[in-house]
C-alpha positions as a Markdown table, in Angstrom:
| # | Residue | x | y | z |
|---|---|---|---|---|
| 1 | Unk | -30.8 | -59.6 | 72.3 |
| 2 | Unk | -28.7 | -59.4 | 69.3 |
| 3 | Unk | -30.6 | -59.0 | 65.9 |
| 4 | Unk | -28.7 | -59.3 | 62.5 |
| 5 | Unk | -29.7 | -59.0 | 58.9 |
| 6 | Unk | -29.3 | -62.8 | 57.6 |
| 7 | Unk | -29.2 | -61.6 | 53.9 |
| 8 | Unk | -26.4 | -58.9 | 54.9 |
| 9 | Unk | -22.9 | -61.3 | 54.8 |
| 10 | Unk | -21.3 | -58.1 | 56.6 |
| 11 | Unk | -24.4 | -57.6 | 59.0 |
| 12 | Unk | -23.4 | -61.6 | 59.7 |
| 13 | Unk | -19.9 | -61.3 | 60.1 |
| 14 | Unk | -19.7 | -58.3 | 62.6 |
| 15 | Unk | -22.8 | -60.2 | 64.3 |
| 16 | Unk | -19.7 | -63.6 | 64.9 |
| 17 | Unk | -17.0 | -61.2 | 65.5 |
| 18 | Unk | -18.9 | -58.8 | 68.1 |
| 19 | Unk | -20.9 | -61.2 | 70.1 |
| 20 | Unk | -18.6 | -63.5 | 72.0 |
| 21 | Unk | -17.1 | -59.9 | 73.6 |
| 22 | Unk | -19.8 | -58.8 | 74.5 |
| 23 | Unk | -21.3 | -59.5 | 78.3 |
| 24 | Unk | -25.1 | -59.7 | 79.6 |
| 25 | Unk | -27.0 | -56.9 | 78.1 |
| 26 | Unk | -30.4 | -54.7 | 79.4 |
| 27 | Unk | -33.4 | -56.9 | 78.9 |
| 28 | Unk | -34.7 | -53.7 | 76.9 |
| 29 | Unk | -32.1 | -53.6 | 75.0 |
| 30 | Unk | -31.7 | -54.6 | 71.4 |
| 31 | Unk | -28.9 | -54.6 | 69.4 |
| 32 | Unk | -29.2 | -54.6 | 65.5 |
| 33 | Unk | -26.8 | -55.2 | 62.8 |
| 34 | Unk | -27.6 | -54.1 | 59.1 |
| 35 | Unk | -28.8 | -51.1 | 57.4 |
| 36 | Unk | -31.5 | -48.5 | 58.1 |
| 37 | Unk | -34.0 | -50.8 | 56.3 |
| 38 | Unk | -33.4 | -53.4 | 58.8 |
| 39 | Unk | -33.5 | -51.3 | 61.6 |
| 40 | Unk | -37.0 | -49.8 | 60.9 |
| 41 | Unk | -37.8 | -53.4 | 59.8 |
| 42 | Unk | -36.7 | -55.2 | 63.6 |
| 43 | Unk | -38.6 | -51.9 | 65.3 |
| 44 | Unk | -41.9 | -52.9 | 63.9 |
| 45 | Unk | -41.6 | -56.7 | 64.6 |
| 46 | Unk | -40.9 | -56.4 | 68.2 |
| 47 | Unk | -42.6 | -52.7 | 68.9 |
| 48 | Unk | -41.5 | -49.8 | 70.8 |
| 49 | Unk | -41.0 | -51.0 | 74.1 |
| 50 | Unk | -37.2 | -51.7 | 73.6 |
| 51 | Unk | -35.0 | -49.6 | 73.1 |
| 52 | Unk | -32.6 | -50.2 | 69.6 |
| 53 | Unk | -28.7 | -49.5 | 69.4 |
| 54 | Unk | -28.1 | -50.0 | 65.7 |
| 55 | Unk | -24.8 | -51.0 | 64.3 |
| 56 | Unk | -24.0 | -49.8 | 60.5 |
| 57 | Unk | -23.3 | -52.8 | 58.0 |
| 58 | Unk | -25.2 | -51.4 | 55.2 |
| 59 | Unk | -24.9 | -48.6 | 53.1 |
| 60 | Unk | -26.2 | -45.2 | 54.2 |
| 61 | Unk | -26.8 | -46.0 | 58.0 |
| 62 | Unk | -27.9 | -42.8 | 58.8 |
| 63 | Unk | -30.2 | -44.3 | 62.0 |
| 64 | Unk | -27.0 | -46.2 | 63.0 |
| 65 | Unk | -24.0 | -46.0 | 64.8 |
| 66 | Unk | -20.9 | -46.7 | 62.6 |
| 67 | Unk | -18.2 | -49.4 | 63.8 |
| 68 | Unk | -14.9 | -48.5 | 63.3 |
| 69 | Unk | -12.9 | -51.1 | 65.6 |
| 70 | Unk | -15.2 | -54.0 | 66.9 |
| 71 | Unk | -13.2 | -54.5 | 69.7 |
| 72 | Unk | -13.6 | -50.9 | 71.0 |
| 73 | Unk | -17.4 | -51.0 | 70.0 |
| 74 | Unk | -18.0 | -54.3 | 72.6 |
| 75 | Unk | -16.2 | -52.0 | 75.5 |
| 76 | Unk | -18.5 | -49.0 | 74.7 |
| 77 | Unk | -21.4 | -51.4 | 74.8 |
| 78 | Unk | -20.7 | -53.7 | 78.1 |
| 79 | Unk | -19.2 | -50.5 | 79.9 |
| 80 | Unk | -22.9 | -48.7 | 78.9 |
| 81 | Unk | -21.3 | -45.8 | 77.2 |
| 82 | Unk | -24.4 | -44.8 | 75.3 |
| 83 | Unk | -27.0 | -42.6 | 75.5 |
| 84 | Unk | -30.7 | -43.3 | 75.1 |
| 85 | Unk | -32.5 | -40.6 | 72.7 |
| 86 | Unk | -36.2 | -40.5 | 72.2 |
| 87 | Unk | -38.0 | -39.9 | 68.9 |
| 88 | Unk | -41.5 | -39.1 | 67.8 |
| 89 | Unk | -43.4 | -41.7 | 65.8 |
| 90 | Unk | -45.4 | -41.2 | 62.7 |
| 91 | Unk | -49.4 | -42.3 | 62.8 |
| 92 | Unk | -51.8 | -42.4 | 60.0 |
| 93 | Unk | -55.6 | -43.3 | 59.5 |
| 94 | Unk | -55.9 | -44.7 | 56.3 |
| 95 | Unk | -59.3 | -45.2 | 55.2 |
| 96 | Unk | -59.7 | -48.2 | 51.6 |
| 97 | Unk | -62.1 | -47.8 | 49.0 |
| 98 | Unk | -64.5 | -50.4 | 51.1 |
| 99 | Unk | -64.3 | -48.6 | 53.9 |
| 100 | Unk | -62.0 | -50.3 | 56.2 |
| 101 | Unk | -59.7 | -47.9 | 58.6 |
| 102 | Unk | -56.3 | -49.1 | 59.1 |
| 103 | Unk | -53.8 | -47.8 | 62.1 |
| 104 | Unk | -50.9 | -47.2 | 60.5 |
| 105 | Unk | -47.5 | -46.3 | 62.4 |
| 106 | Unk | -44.0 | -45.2 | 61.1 |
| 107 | Unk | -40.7 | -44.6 | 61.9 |
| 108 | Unk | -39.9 | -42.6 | 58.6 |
| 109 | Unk | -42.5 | -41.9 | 56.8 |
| 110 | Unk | -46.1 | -42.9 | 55.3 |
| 111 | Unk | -46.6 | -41.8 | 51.6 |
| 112 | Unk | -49.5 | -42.5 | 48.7 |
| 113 | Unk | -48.3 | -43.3 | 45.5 |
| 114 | Unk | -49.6 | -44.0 | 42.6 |
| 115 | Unk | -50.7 | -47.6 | 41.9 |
| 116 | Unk | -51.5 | -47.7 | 38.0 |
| 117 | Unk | -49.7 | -45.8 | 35.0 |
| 118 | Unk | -51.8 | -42.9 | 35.5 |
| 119 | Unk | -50.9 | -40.1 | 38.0 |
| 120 | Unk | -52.3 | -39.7 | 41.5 |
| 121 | Unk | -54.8 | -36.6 | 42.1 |
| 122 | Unk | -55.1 | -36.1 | 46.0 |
| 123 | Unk | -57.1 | -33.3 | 47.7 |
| 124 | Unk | -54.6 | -32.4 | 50.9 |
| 125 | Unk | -56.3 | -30.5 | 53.8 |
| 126 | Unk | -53.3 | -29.2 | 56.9 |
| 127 | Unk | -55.1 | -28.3 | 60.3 |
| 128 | Unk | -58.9 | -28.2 | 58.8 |
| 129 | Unk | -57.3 | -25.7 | 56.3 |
| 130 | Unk | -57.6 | -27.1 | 52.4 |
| 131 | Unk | -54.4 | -26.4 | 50.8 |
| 132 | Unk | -55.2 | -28.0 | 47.1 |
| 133 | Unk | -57.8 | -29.2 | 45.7 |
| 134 | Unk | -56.1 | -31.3 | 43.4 |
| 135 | Unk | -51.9 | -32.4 | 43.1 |
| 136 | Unk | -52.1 | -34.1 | 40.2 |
| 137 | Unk | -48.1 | -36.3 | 41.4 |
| 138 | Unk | -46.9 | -39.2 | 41.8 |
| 139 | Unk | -47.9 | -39.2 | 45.3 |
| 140 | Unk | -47.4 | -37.6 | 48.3 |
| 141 | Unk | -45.0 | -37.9 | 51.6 |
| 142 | Unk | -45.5 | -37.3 | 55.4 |
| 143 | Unk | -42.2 | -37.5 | 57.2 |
| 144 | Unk | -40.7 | -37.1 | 60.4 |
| 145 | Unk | -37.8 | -35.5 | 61.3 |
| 146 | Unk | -35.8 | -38.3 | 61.5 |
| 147 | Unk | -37.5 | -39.5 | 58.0 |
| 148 | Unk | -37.0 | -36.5 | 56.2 |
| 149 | Unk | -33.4 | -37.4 | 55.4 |
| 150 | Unk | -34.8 | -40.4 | 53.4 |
| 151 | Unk | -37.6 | -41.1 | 50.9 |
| 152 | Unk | -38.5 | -37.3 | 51.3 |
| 153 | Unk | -34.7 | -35.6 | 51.0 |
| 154 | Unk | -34.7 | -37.8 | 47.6 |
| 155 | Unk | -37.5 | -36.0 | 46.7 |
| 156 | Unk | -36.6 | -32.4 | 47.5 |
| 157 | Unk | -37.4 | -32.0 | 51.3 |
| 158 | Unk | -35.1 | -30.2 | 53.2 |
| 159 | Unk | -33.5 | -32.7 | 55.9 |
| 160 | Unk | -34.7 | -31.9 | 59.3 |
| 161 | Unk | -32.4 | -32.3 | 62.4 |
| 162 | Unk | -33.3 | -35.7 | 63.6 |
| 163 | Unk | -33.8 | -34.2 | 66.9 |
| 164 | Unk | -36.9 | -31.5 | 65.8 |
| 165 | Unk | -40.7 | -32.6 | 66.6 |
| 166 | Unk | -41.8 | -31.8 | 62.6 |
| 167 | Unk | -44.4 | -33.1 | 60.2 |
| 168 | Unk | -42.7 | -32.6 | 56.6 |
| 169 | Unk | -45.0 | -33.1 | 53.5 |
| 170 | Unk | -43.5 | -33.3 | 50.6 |
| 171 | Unk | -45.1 | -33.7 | 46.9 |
| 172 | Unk | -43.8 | -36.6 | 44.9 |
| 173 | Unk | -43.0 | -35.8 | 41.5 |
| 174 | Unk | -45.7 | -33.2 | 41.6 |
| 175 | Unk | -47.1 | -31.7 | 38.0 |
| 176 | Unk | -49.5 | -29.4 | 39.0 |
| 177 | Unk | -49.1 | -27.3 | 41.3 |
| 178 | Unk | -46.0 | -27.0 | 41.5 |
| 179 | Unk | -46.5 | -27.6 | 45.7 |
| 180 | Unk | -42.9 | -27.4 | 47.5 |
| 181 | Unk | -42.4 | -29.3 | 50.7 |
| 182 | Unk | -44.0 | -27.9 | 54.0 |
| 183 | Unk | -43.1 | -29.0 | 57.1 |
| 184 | Unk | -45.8 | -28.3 | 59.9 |
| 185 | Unk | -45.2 | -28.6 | 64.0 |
| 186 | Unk | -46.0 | -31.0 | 66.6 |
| 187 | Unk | -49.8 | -31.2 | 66.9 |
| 188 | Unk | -50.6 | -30.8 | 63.2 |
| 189 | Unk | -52.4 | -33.0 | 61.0 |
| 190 | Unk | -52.1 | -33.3 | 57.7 |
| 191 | Unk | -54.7 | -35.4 | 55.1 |
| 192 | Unk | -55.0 | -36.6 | 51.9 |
| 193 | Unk | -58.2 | -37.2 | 50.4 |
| 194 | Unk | -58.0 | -39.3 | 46.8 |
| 195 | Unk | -59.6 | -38.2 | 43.9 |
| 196 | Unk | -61.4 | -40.6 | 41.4 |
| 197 | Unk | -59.7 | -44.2 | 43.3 |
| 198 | Unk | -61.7 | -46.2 | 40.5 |
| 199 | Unk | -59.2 | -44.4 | 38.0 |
| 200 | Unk | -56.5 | -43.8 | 39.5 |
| 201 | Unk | -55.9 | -46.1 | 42.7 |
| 202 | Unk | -53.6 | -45.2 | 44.7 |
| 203 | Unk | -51.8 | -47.1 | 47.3 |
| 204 | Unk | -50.3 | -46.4 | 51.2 |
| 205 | Unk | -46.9 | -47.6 | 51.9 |
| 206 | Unk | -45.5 | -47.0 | 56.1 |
| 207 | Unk | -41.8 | -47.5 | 56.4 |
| 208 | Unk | -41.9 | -50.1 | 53.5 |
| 209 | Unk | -45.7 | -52.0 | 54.7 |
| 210 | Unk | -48.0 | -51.3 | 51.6 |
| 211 | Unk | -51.9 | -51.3 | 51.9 |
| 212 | Unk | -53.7 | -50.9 | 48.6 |
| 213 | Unk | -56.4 | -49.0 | 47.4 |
| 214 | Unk | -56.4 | -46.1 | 49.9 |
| 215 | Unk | -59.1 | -43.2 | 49.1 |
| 216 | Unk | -58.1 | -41.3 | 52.4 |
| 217 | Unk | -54.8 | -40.7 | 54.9 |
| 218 | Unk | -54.9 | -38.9 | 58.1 |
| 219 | Unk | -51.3 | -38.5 | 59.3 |
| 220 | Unk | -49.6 | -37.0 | 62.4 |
| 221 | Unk | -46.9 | -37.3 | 65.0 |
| 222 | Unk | -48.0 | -39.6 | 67.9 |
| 223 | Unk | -47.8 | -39.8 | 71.6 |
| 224 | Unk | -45.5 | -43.2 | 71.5 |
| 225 | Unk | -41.5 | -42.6 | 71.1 |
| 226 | Unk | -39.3 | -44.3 | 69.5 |
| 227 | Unk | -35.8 | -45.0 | 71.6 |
| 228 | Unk | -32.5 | -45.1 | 69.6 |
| 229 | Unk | -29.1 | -45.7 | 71.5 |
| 230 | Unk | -26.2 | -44.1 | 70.3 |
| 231 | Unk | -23.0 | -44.6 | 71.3 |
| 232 | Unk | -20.6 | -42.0 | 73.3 |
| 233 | Unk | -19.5 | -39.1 | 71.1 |
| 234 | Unk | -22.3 | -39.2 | 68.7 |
| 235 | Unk | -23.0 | -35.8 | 67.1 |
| 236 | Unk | -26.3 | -36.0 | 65.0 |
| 237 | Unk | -25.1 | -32.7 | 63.2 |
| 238 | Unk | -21.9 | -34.0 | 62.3 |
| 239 | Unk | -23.8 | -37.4 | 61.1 |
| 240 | Unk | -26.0 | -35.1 | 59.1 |
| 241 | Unk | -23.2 | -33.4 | 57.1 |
| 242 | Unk | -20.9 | -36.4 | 56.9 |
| 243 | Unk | -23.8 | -38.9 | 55.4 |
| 244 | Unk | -25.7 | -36.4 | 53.6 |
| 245 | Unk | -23.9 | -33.2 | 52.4 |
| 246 | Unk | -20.4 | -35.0 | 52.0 |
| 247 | Unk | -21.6 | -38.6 | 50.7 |
C-alpha cells in the first residue's frame, strides 16, 4: 500500500515516479510519502498493526527516510533492504469538565494548552509525587523520545535519542515557576490536574487531535509499539545532528 499526501505536489510526484518500479509489497507494509505530519496523520487512520516506511517530501522529515535517487530508493524497497524498528507509543486519560474520559494515544506527544487569552494553571503530580501546585504557562507537554525532537525541542526540551523508552515533560511558555523540562523513565506517569477550567479552559491536543475543555490528563508510555522502517544505512544519530543541530 502506497499512501501519499494529496495536498503535497512533491509528496504526488515522487508517489508517480516511484510506484511503477516498485514490485508486490508486505501486506503490512505501508509506504508513505509527505512530511512528519502526514506520517503521524496515516498512523492513526489505519492503527498500529502495519508497519510505516516513510519517504521525506516535506520539510523537516525527521520520522522519514530521505530520497536521494528514486531509482535506487525502489531497489532498496523491492530487494527488502530495510530494517523494522519498534517504538513506544504515548497514552493519556483525559478526563472533560463533564466528566467524560477519553483514551487518548500519541506518536509525539499530548500537550494542554491554553484555550482562552488567559494563561493555563495546572497542578502536575509525577509517580504519586506532586511536583507543583500551580504552573501558571501556556500549557504543558508530555513527549516521547521520538517526540521530543518536535513540539517539545521548540520549546526547550532536550532531544532525546529516538531510540530511548523516556517520558519528557516539558513546560510551555511557563511564568511561574520557572519549571525546566524533566524527562522520567519507562513505567512513570505523569498528570496534570487543571486549575479553575470555568476561567481558564484549557484544551488537550494528541499528535494534532484536539479535545476541549480538559480538567485532568493522565499520560504515560504504553504497551503497544509503533513500527517504523528505515532504509539500509540509516543512522538515527547522524539524523539527529544533520536535521537538528546542522538545520
Amino acid at each position: 500500500m502506497i499512501v501519499a499526501d494529496e495536498r503535497n505536489p512533491r509528496a504526488m510526484a515522487l508517489k508517480a515516479a516511484l510506484a511503477p518500479m516498485l514490485k508486490p509489497q508486505p501486506e503490512d507494509l505501508c509506504l508513505v510519502i509527505g512530511g512528519d505530519g502526514f506520517l503521524l496523520h496515516t498512523v492513526h487512520t489505519h492503527g498500529l498493526d502495519l508497519a510505516y516506511l516513510g519517504l521525506n517530501a516535506g520539510t523537516l522529515g525527521f520520522l522519514l527516510n530521505d530520497v536521494v535517487d528514486v531509482e535506487r530508493t525502489a531497489k532498496l524497497i523491492n530487494a527488502g533492504r530495510y530494517q523494522r524498528r519498534r517504538f513506544p507509543v504515548l497514552e493519556g486519560r483525559a478526563t472533560t469538565v463533564g466528566g467524560d474520559v477519553h483514551a487518548l494515544t500519541a506518536v509525539n506527544d499530548i500537550y494542554l494548552e491554553r484555550a482562552s487569552g488567559q494563561t493555563a494553571r495546572l497542578e502536575l503530580t509525577f509517580d504519586g509525587h506532586l511536583a507543583v501546585e500551580a504552573l501558571v504557562a501556556d500549557g504543558i507537554i508530555f513527549s516521547t523520545a521520538v517526540g521530543s525532537t518536535g513540539y517539545a525541542f521548540s520549546a526547550g526540551a532536550t532531544a532525546a535519542h529516538p531510540t530511548l523508552s523516556t517520558l519528557t515533560v516539558t513546560p510551555i511558555c511557563p511564568h511561574q515557576p520557572r519549571l525546566p523540562p524533566i524527562t522520567l523513565p519507562r513505567g512513570s506517569r505523569a498528570e496534570a490536574r487543571v486549575i479553575s477550567p470555568e476561567r481558564r479552559p484549557v484544551r488537550a491536543v494528541a499528535d494534532g487531535r484536539q479535545l476541549e475543555d480538559v480538567v485532568h490528563l493522565e499520560a504515560a508510555l504504553g504497551e503497544e509499539r509503533l513500527c517504523l522502517a528505515y532504509m539500509e544505512g540509516h543512522d538515527f544519530t547522524a539524523r539527529m545532528i544533520d536535521k537538528l543541530m546542522r538545520a
